[in-house]
LUMMI-890643 format. One record per residue: residue in one letter; x, y, z of N, C-alpha, C, CB in turn. Coordinates in steps of 0.02 Angstrom, whole numbers, plus 50000, padded with zeros to 5 digits. Glycine has a CB too. Example, Ala and Ser with C-alpha at 12.3 -4.5 7.8 and 13.67 -1.06 7.14 Angstrom:
# LUMMI-890643
('A'; (50660; 49716; 50390); (50615; 49775; 50390); (50660; 49835; 50390); (50565; 49776; 50452))
('S'; (50642; 49888; 50354); (50684; 49947; 50357); (50645; 50002; 50394); (50704; 49970; 50286))
# end
This chain:
# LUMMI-890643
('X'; (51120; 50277; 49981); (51049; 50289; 49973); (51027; 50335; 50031); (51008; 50222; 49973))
('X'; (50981; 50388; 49999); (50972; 50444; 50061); (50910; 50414; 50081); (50966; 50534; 50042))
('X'; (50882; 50443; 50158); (50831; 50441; 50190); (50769; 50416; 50127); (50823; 50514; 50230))
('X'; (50747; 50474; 50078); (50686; 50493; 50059); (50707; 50410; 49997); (50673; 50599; 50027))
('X'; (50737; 50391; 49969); (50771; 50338; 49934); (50732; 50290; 49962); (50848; 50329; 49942))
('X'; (50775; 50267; 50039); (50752; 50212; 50064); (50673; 50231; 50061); (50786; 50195; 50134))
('X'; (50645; 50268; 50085); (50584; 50263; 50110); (50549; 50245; 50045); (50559; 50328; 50149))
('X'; (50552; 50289; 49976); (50511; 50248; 49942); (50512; 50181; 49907); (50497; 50279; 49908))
('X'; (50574; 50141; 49907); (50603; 50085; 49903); (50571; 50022; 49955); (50673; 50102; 49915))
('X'; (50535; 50055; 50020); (50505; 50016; 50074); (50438; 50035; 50027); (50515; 50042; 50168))
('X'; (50408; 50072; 50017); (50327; 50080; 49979); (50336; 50028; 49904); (50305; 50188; 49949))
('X'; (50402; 50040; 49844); (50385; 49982; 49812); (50387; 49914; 49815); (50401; 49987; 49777))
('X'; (50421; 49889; 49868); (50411; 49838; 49889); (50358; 49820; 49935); (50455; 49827; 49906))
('X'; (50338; 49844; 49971); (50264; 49830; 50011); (50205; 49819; 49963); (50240; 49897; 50061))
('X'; (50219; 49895; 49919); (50140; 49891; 49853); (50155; 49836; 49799); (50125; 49979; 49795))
('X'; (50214; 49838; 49793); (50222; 49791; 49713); (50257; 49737; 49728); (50266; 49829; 49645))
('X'; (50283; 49709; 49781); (50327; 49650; 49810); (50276; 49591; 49850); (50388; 49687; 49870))
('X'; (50293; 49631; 49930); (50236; 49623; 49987); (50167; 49575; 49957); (50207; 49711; 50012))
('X'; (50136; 49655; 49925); (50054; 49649; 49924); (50040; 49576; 49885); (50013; 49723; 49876))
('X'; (50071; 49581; 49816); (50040; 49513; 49803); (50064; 49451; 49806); (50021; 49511; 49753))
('X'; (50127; 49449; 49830); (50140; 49395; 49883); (50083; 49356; 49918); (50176; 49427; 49937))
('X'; (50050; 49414; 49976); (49998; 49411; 50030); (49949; 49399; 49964); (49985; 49486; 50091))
('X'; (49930; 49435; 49913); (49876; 49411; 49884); (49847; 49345; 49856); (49875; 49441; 49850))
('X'; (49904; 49318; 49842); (49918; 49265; 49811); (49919; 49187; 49839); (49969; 49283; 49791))
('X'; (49950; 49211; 49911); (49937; 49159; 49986); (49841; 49151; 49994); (49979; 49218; 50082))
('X'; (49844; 49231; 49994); (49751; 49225; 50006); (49710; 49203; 49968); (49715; 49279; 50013))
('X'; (49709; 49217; 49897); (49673; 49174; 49843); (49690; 49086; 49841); (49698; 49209; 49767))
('X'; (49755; 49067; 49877); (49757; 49024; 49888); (49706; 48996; 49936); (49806; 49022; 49895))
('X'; (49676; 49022; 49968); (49645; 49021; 50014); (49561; 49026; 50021); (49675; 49060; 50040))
('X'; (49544; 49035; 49951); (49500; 49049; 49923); (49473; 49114; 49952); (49464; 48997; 49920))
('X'; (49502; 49162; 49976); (49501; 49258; 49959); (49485; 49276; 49911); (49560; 49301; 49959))
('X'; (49434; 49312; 49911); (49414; 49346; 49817); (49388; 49407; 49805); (49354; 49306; 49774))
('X'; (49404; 49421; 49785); (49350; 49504; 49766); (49308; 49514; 49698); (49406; 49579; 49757))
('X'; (49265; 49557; 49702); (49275; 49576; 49592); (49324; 49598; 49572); (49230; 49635; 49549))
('X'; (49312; 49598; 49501); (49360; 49626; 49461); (49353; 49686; 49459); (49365; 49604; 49405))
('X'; (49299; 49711; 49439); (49265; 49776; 49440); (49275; 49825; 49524); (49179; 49753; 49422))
('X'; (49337; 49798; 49534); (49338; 49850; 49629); (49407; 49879; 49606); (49347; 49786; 49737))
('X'; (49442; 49869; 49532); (49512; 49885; 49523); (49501; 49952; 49517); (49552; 49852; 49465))
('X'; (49459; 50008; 49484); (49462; 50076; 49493); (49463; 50105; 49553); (49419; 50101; 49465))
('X'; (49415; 50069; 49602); (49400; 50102; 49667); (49472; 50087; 49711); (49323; 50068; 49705))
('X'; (49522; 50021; 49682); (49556; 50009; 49733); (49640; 50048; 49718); (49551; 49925; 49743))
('X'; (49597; 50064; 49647); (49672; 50117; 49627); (49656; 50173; 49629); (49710; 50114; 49555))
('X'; (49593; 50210; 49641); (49587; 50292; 49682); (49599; 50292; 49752); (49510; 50326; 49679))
('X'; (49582; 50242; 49803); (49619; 50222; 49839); (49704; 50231; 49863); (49604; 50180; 49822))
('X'; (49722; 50189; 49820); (49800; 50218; 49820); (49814; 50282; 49799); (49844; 50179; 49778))
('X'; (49807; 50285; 49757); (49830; 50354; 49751); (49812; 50405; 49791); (49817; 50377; 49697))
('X'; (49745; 50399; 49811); (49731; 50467; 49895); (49782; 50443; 49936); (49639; 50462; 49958))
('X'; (49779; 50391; 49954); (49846; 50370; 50016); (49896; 50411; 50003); (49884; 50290; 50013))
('X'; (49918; 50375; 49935); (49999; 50428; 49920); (50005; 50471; 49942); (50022; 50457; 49862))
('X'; (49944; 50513; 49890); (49968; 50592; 49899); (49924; 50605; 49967); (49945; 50653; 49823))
('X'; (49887; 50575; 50012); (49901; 50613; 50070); (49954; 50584; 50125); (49837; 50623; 50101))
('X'; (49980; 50550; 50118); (50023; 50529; 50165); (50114; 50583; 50154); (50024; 50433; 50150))
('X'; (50094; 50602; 50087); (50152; 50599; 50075); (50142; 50696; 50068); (50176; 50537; 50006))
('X'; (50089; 50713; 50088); (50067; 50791; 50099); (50121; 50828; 50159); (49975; 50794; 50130))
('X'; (50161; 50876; 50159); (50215; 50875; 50208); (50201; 50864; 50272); (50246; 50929; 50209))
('X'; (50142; 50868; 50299); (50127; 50887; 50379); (50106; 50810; 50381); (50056; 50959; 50405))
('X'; (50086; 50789; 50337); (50075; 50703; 50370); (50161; 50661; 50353); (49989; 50647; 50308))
('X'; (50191; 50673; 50303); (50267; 50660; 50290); (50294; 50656; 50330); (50303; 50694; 50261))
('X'; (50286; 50715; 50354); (50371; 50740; 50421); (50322; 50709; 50492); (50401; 50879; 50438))
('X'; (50259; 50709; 50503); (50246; 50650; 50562); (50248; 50592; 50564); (50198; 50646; 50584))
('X'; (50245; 50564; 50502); (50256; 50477; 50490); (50358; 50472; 50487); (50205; 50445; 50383))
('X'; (50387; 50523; 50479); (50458; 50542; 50500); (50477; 50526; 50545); (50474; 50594; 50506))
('X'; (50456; 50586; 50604); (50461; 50592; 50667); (50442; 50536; 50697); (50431; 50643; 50690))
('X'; (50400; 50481; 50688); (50344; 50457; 50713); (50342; 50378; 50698); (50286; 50497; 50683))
('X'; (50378; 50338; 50735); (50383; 50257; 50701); (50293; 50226; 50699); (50445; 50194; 50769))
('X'; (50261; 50261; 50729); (50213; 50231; 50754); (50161; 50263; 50705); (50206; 50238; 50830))
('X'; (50160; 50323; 50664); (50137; 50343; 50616); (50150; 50306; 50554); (50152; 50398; 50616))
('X'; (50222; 50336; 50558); (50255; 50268; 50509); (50230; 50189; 50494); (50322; 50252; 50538))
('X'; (50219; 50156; 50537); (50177; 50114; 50523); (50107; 50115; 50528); (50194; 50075; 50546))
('X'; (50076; 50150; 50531); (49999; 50170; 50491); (50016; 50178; 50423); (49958; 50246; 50516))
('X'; (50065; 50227; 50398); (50089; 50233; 50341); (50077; 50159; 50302); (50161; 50259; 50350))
('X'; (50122; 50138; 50318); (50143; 50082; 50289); (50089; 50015; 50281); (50200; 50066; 50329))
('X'; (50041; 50023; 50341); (49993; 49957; 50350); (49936; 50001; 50287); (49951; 49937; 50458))
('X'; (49901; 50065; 50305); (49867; 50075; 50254); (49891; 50077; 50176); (49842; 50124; 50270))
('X'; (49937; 50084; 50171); (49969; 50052; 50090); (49976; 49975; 50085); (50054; 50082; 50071))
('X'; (49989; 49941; 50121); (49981; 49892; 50113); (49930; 49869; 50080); (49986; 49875; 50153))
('X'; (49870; 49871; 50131); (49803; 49865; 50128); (49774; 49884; 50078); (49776; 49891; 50170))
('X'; (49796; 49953; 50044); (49746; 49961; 49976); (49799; 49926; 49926); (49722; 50057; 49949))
('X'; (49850; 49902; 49924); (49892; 49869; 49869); (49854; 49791; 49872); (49988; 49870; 49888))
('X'; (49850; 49778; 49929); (49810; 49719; 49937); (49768; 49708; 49887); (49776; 49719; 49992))
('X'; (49708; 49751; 49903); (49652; 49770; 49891); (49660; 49771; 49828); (49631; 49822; 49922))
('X'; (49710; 49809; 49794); (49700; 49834; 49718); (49743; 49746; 49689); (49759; 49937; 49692))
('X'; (49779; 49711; 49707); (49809; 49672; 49681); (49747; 49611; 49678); (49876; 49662; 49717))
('X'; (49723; 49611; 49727); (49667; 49547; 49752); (49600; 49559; 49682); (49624; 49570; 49860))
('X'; (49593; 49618; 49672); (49534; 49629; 49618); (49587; 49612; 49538); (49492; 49733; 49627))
('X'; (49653; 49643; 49541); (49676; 49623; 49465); (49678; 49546; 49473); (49758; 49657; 49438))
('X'; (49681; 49526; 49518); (49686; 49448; 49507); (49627; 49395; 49510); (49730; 49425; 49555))
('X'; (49599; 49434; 49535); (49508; 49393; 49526); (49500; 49393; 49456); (49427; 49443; 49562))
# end
């Protein structure tokens, strides 16, 4: 598995593994959102994507463990976000 492999293999598991794991702990928890926040929380993701994944922010979250995890916490966060409203 090359570099660019692993890396998006760490994003489907954070967005589609991870997130509602954590979502699911939290609604346990009585965490809730609307339902109606699932468009906003899936334009959301998708700006993340494609700007994170724009070359000049790419090759610094690369270079950059500490970018890299901004990367990674703000995807989290809107997978959160988008999982927490499909499940309300």
């Amino acid at each position: 598995m090359g570099p660019f492999s692993g890396h998006m293999l760490q994003h489907i598991l954070l967005m589609n593994a991870l997130a509602p794991l954590v979502v699911g702990i939290a609604r346990h928890q009585g965490i809730g959102c609307s339902r109606r926040q699932w468009p906003l929380a899936t334009v959301l993701q998708l700006v993340l994507l494609w700007m994170w994944h724009a070359p000049p922010a790419f090759d610094a979250a690369m270079g950059d463990p500490t970018v890299m995890g901004a990367m990674h916490l703000s995807l989290l966060a809107s997978a959160c976000w988008f999982w927490l409203s499909v499940f309300s």
